[in-house]
N, C-alpha and C positions, 0 to 999 in steps of 0.2 A: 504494500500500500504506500502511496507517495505521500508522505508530511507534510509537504509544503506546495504542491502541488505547479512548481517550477523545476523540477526536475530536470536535468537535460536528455533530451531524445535523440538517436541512433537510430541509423538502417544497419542491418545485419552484415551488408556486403554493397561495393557501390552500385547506383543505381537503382537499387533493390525498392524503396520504398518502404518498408516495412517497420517503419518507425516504432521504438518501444522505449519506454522511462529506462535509466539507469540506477535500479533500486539497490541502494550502497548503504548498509550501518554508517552510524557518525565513526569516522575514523577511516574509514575505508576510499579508494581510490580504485578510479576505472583505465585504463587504455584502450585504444580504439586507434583507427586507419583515420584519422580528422581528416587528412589531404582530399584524400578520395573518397570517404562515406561522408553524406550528409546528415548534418545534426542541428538541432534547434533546443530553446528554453522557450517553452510556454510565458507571457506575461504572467511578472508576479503580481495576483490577484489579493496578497497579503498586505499590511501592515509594516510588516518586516523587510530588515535589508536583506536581498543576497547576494552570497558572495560565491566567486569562482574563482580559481587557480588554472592560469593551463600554461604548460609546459611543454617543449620538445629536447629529446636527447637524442646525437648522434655521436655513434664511435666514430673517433679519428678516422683509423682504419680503413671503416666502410664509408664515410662520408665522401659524398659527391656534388662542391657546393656548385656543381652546372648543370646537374640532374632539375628540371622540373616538371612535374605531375600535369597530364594533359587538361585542360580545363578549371587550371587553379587562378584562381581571379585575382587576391590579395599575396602577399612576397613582403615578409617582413624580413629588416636586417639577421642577419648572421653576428651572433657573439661566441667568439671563443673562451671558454672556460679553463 
């Protein structure tokens, strides 16, 4: 059941449609394909703030900063940690 009923929504795989809440205990964190699955937050119909964190990590390694995802609209900076 969603608590606050802004949950963020997910399609299972891209293109898919198949949008579902990501229902997370307090403490808990999700991963997901952001680039290429599509995700939204309902309006918060509450009172209350909310808040979200989002993050991306690549290993050196494998990182390829000229690599870009077909049909990505927004290209935020690059920071090295």
């Amino acid at each position: 059941l969603e608590r606050t009923r802004t949950t963020l929504h997910v399609e299972t795989s891209p293109g898919r449609g198949d949008f579902h809440p990501l229902l997370l205990d307090y403490g808990d964190a999700a991963a997901f394909h952001g680039c290429l699955c599509r995700h939204h937050a309902p309006a918060n119909p509450t009172p209350f703030t909310r808040v979200s964190i989002d993050f991306r990590v690549g290993v050196s390694p494998h990182f390829d900063p000229g690599w870009r995802a077909e049909g990505v609209k927004a290209l935020h900076g690059w920071r090295k940690a």
